[in-house]
N, C-alpha and C positions, 0 to 999 in steps of 0.2 A: 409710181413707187410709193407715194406719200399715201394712197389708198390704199395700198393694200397693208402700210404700217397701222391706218387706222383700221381695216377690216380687222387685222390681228389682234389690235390692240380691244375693241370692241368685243371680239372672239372673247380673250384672256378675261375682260371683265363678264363677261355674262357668266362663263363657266366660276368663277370667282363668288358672285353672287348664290351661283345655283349651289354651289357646295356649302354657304354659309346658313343658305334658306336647310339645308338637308340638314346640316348639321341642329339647329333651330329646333325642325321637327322632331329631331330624335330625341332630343333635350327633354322637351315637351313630352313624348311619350313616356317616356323614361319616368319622370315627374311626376303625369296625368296618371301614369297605369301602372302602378307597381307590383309586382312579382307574387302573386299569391300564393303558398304554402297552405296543402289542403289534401286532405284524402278521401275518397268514395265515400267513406261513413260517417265523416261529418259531412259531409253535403247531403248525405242523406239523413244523419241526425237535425241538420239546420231547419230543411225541408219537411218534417215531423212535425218540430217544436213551431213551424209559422203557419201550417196549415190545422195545429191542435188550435192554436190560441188566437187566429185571425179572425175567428167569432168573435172574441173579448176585446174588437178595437175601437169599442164604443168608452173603458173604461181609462181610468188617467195612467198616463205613463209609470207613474210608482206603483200601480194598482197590479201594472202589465207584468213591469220590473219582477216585483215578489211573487205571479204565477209563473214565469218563468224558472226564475232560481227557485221555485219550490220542487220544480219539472229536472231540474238537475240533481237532487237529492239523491247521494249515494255513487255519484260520479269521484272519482279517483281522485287523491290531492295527487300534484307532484308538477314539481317549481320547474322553473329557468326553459317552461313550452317555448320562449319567445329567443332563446340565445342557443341555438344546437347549430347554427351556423354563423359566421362573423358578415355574413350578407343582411344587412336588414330589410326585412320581407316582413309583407303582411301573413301572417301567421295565425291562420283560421284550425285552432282545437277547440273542438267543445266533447272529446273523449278525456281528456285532461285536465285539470284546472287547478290554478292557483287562486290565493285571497284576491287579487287586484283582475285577473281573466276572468274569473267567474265575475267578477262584476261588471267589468267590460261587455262581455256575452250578453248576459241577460239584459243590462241597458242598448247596447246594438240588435236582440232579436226585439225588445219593444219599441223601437222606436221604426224599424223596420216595417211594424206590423201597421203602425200609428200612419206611417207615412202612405199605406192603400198600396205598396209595390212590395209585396210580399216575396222575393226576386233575391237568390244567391247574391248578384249584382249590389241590388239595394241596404242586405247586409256588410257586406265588404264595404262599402261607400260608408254606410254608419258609422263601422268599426275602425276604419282607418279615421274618422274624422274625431273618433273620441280618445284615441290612444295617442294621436301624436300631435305636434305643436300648431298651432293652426290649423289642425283637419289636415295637413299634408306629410305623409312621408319621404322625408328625406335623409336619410341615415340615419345611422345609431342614436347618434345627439337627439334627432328631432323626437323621439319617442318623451311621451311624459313619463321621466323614472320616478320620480319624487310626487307622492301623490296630495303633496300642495299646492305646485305648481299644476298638475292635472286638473283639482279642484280651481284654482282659478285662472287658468287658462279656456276649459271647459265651461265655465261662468260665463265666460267673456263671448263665447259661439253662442252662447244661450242654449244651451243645450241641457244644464243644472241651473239650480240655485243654492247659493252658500247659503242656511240657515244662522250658522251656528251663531254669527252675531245678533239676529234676531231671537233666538233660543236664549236668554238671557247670559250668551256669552262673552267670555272675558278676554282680554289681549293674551294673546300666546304668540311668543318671538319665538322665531323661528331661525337656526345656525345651521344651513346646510352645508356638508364637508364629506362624508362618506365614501361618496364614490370617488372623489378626486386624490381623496387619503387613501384607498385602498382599491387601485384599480387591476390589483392583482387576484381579485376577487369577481372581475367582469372581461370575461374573456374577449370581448371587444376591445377593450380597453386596453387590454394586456396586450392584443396583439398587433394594435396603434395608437401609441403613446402620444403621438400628438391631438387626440381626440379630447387629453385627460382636458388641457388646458380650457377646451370649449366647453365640459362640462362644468367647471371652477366656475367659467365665468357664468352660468347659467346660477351655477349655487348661488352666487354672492347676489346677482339681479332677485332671486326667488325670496332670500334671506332677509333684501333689504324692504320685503313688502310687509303691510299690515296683516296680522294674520287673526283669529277669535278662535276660543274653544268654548266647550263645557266642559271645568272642571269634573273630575268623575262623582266628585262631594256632591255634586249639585243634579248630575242628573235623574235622579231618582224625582225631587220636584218638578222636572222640566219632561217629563214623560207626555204630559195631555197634550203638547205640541208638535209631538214627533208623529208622523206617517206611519201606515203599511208603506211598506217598499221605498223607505228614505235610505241613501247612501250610509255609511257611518265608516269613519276612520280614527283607528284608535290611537291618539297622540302620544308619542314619547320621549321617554328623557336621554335614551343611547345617545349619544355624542354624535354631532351630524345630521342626524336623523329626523326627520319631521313626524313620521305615523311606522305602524310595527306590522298593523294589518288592517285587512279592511271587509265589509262585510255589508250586509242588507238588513232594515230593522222591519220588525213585523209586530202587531200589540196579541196581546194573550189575556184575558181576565183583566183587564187593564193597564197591563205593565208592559214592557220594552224588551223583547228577547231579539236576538240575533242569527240569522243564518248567514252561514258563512262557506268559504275552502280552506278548513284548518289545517295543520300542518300532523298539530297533534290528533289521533283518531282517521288521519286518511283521508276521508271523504266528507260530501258537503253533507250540513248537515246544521242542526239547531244546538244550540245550547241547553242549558237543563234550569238553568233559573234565569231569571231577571237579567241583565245587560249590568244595572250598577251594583246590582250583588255580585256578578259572575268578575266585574273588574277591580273590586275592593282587595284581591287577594293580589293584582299585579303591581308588582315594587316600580315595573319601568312605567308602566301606563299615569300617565297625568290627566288625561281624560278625553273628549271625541271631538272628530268634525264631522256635520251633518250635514248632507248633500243630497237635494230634492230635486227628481226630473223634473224638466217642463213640457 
């Protein structure tokens, strides 16, 4: 009798185990392989832009960076590609584009192109490793919303480099609050209220870090330092808020112009003068952060 208690009881633990290992793995998948949102013609548009420009992967990543986003000129502005569902998926549009997608894209098609696996696969793996907190997706939260903590979180993968302190810039404190003040503006948010609290406490960690800019006064001096195809984030004073928008710099006859996914004018596209001319006119802009691939 007392053996067959143990044969049972030995039964009860193996199936115990087996179900924890399953559980385990699914975890894992879940984790490892997340849910990619994607349509025929951007996989076919992906597959264009890595066989145009996989000649050019002898050149530096910001070099790659700005013939890319030059290759997106006249692509469609139009916001929130990333929240048309409360599931957070990785979210492959390059028919679409916002100021922060569009620069995600073209930094994920060059780095793709750099890494020699020119591969839907190899993009995805990019793209999720630049968009969310540590390279992983894992909900809403893990997404970089604030694009200072993107900028140095992204630093931290070695993926960028912050310039802006070396560009002769200045302390810029940062008060992040926006999304936690007004989560009836993120429909994630809106439709789990306990998420608001994780992202608070994201704000206040982000808030409490060191942050540099260039004043906008200054950067017209500080031009001979700046890249083709450096990051640029334009710093502001909205309450909350760390940056308004964001964009790629390119030189022109000497000076610093900007392509971007404006909101205003639709589609991507260049500005018509200078970067610290074009910013002299903004009341909220206080001035940028510059951010160089590696």
């Amino acid at each position: 009798m007392s053996v067959l208690k143990n044969n049972a009881m030995k039964t009860r633990l193996f199936v115990l185990l087996f179900f924890v290992l399953t559980l385990n793995l699914v975890a894992f998948a879940v984790v490892g392989a997340p849910k990619i949102i994607v349509t025929e013609k951007d996989k076919a548009l992906l597959q264009e832009k890595l066989d145009k420009f996989s000649k050019d992967s002898n050149l530096s990543v910001g070099e790659l960076v700005l013939k890319v986003g030059n290759d997106f000129m006249g692509t469609p502005y139009v916001s929130n590609t990333l929240d048309r569902t409360l599931d957070e998926d990785l979210v492959v549009n390059l028919r679409e584009l916002d100021c922060t997608t569009f620069v995600e894209n073209c930094l994920a098609i060059a780095l793709t192109i750099k890494s020699g696996k020119p591969t839907f696969e190899s993009f995805t793996s990019e793209l999720e490793k630049i968009r969310y907190r540590n390279g992983q997706l894992n909900g809403y939260v893990s997404r970089l919303h604030y694009f200072g903590e993107w900028i140095r979180n992204n630093s931290e993968k070695g993926i960028v480099e912050d310039m802006s302190s070396k560009i002769g810039g200045a302390k810029c404190p940062i008060v992040l609050s926006f999304m936690s003040t007004h989560p009836e503006s993120y429909p994630q948010l809106k439709a789990n209220p306990s998420l608001v609290k994780q992202i608070r406490e994201i704000e206040l960690k982000v808030s409490a870090q060191p942050f540099f800019f260039i004043p906008k006064e200054q950067i017209e001096r500080h031009e001979k330092e700046i890249q083709d195809g450096d990051i640029v984030a334009l710093v502001t004073k909205i309450p909350g808020m760390d940056v308004s928008h964001v964009g790629l710099l390119f030189k022109k006859n000497g000076r610093v112009f900007l392509l971007h996914a404006p909101l205003s004018g639709g589609k991507v596209g260049t500005i018509k003068v200078p970067l610290a001319d074009y910013l002299k006119g903004s009341k909220n802009t206080t001035g940028i952060f510059v951010v160089r691939a590696k």
